[in-house]
N, C-alpha and C positions, 0 to 999 in steps of 0.2 A: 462447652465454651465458658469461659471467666473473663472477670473485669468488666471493663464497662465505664469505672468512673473515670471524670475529664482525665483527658491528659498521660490514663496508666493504661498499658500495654492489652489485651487480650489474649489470651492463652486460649486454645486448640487441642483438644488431644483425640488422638484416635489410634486405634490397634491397625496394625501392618495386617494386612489379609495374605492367605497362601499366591505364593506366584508373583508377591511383591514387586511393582517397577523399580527404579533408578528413587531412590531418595529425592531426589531435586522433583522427578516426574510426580511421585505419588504426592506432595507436600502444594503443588501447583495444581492439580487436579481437587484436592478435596478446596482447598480455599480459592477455586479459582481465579488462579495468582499465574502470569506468565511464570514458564519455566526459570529466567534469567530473575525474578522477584525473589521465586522460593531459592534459588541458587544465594542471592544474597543475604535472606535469612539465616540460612543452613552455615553462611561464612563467620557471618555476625553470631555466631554461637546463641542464635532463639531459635532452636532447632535441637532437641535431645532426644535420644533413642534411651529408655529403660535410665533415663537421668546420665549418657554421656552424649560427647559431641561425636560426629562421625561427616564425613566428605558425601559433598551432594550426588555422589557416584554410586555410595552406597544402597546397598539392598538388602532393605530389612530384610526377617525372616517373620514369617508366621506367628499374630502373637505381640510381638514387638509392641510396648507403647512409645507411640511418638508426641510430644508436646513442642505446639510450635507458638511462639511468644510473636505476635502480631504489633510494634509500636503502634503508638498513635498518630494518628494523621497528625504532620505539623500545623502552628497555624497558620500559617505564612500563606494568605488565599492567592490565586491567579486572578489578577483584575481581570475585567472586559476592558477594552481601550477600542477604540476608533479607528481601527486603522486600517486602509481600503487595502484588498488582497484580493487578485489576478486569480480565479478559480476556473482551472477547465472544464472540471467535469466534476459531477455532485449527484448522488440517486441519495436511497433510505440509509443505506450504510458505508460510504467514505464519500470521499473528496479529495481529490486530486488539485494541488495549491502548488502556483507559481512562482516560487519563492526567491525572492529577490537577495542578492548580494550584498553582504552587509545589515543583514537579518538573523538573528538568533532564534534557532529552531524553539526551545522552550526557557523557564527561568530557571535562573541558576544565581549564586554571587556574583555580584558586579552585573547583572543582567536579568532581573526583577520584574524590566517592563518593557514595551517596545517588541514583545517576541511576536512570532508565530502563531502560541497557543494564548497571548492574552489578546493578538486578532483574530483567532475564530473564537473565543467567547464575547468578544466584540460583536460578531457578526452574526451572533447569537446560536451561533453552531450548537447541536447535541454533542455531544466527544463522549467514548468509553471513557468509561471509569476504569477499567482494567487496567491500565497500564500506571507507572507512579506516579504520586503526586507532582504537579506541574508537567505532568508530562503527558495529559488528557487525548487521547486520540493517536498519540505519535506512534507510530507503526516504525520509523526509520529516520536517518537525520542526515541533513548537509552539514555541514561547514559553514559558520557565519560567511565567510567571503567566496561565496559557493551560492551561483544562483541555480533552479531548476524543479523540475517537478517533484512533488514531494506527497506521498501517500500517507491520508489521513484516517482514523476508522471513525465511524461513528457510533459503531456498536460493541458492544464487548467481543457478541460471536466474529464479528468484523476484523477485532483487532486481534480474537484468537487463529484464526484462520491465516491473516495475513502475517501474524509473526510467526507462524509454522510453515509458511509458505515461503519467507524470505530465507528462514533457516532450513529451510531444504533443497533452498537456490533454485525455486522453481519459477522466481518473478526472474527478471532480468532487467538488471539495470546496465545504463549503461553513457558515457559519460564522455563527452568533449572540450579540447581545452584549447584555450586564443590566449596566444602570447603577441605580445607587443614588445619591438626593438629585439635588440640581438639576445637570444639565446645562445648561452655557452654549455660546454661537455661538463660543468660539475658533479 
């Protein structure tokens, strides 16, 4: 591993072993990085096989050096803010949040504060680091104008677990809608 000073990237390198996974897989596993992270790397061209680019589908072969360019954290911090949150259920590793309509899952432009994740650092929540920045614990998301339960992790293995488990469709979700006044066939 290289780099290090403020602000510049860190470089990764390691040889593809025989029997190689899926590029996106092997790249997520050694920096334990969700699959859809190393997926963004590999697009953003900070992901080179033997110094080219290659689709996160790919599968090295034997050998292979891989170099993957890690930016640096932005600085752009998630406040803690105050802000009371309806929580149904909560052990060592997630939280299950009640998440109200008209509430932004995590920050983004135009949407910095006020969220989701600057109320569970509010309420002093632990949240994986695993997932991206500002988007601490988030396992899955509503819709601002989308109220409902929403699965938070609190651990890495937490958030690895449960984003394998949503991407294998083995949670179930599942979703009810109230309309008011006349509905038409558009």
């Amino acid at each position: 591993m290289t780099g290090g000073a403020a602000g510049a990237p860190t470089t990764h390198e390691l040889i593809a072993p025989n029997d190689a996974p899926r590029l996106d897989v092997l790249v997520a596993s050694h920096l334990e990085l969700s699959r859809n992270q190393a997926a963004t790397l590999i697009a953003n061209g900070r992901v080179t096989i033997d110094g080219r680019r290659e689709k996160a589908s790919y599968r090295p072969r034997a050998g292979e050096r891989i170099a993957v360019s890690v930016p640096a954290p932005s600085s752009r911090a998630v406040l803690a803010e105050a802000i009371p949150l309806n929580v149904s259920y909560e052990d060592d590793d997630v939280l299950v949040v009640d998440k109200p309509a008209g509430m932004v899952v995590h920050p983004a432009p135009g949407n910095w504060s006020g969220t989701l994740v600057n109320a569970l650092k509010g309420r002093g929540a632990s949240l994986a680091e695993g997932s991206d920045e500002g988007r601490e614990g988030i396992v899955h998301r509503l819709d601002k104008e989308t109220s409902g339960l929403l699965l938070v992790a609190k651990t890495d293995r937490a958030h690895r677990v449960l984003g394998a488990e949503l991407q294998a469709r083995r949670i179930v979700r599942r979703y009810a809608a109230l309309a008011w006044g006349h509905v038409t066939e558009d």
